[in-house]
C-alpha positions in Angstrom: 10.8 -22.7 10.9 9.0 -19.7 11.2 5.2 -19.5 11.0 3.5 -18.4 8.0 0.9 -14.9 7.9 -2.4 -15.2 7.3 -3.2 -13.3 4.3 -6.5 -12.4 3.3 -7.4 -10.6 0.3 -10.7 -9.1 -0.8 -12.3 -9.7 -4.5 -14.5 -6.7 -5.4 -11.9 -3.6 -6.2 -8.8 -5.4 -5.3 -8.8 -8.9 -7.5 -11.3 -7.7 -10.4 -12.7 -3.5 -10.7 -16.5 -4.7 -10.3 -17.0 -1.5 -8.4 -18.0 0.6 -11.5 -19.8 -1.0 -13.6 -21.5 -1.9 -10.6 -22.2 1.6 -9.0 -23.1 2.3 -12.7 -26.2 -0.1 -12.9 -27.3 1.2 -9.2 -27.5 5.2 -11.1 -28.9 3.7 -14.4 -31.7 1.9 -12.5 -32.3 5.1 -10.0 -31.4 4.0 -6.8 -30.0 6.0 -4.3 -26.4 5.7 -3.5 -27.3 5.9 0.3 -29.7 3.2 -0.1 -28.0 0.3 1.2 -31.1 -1.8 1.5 -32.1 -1.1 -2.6 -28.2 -1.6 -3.6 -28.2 -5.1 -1.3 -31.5 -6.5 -3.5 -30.2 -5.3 -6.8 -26.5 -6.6 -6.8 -28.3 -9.9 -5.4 -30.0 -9.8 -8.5 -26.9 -9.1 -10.9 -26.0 -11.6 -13.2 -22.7 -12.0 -11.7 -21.3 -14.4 -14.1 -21.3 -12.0 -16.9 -20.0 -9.2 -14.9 -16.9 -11.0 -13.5 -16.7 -12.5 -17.4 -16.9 -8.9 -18.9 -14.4 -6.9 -15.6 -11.2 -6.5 -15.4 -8.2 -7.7 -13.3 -7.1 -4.7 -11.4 -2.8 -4.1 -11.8 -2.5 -7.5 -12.9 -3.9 -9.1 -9.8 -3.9 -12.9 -10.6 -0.3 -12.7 -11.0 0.5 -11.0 -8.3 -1.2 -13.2 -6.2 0.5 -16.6 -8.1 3.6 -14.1 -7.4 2.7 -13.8 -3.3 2.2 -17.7 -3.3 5.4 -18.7 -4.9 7.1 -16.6 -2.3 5.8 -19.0 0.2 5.7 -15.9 2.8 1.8 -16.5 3.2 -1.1 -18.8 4.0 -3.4 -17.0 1.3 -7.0 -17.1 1.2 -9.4 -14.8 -0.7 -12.1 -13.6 1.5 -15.6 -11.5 0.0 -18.4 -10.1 0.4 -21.3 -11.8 -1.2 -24.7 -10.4 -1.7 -26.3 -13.5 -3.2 -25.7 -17.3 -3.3 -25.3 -16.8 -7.0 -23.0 -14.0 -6.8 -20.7 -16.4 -4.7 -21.0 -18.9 -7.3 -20.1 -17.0 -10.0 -16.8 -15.8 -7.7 -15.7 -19.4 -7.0 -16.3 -20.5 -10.7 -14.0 -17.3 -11.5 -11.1 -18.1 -8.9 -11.3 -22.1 -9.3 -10.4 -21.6 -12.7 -7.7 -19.1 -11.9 -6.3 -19.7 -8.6 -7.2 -23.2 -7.9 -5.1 -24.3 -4.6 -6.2 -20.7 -3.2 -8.6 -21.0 0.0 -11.8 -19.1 -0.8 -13.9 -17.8 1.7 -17.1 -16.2 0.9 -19.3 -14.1 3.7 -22.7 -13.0 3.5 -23.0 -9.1 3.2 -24.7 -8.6 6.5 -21.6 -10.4 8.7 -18.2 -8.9 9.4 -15.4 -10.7 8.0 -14.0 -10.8 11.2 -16.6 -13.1 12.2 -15.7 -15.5 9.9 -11.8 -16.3 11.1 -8.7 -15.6 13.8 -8.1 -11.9 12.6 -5.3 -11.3 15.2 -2.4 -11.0 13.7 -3.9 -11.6 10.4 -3.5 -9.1 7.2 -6.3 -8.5 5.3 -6.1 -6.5 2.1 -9.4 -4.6 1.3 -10.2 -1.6 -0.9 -13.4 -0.4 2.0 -12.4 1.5 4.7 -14.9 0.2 6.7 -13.7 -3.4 6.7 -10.0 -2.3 7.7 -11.5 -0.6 10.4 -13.3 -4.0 11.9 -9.9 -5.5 11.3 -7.8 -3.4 13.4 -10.4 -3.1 15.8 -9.9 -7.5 16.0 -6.1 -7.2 16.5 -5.5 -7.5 12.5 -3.2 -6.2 10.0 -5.3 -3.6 7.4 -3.7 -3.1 3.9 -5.4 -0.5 2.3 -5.5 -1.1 -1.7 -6.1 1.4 -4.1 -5.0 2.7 -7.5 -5.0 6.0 -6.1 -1.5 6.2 -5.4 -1.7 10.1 -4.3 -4.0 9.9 -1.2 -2.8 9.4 2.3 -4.7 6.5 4.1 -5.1 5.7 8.1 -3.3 2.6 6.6 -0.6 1.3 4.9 -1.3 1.1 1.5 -0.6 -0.8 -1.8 -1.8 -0.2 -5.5 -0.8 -3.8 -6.6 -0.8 -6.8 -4.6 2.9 -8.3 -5.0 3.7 -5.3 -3.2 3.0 -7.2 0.0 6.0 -9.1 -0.4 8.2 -5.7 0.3 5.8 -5.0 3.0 6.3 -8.4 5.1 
């Protein structure tokens, strides 16, 4: 029997679009876009459980993923950034209730997700560049994902996640 991949997929912009309404209360309270240190405070300061309440699924993401597990192809976890402890609360709370024999693996902000686990030979399906970058760079397997489905990436790309099940 062969072994299974390691899949790890990303929350924020791939599972649920809380990239807008996000970047939308960083404008509406005047911080700078650049600002890393600013945006870091405020999101830790977001009441997360209403925005993940109030965002939507991106392409039908929870099914895709029950899809992915049912195929048996993968060991899936989901793997995130998280800017507060309350912010990871709210995520587990979310994914418990919807994907509850799914690993979940949350990271403070400041650490590399390849810190946190074996990437080699490892996918990991992420909507920022820069954390498919740290991936290769461990021996991993990036997946871009993005509803942009007319832009060329450094990496193979996907706009909903059952597609991995073509890919692999």
């Amino acid at each position: 029997m062969e072994d299974k991949l390691n899949l790890y997929i990303d929350f924020d912009g791939v599972i649920l679009d809380t990239i807008p309404p996000l970047y939308q209360m960083v404008k509406d309270h005047n911080i700078a876009e650049n600002d890393e240190q600013a945006k870091r405070i405020f999101f830790s300061q977001v009441d997360w459980e209403n925005l993940i309440r109030n965002t939507p699924q991106i392409n039908d993401s929870i099914e895709c993923i029950k899809k992915i597990r049912k195929s048996q192809k993968f060991n899936i976890a989901i793997l995130t950034h998280i800017n507060s402890l309350q912010e990871g609360i709210a995520k587990i709370i979310f994914l418990e209730e919807k994907l509850p024999d799914i690993t979940k693996i949350i990271v403070p902000k400041e650490i590399s997700k390849t810190k946190m686990l074996e990437t080699k030979g490892a996918i990991l399906v992420d909507d920022y560049q820069g954390n498919l970058d740290e991936w290769a760079s461990e021996g991993g397997i990036p997946i871009k994902f993005s509803t942009k489905v007319d832009k060329v990436y450094k990496y193979k790309s996907i706009s909903r996640l059952d597609e991995l099940l073509d890919l692999f």
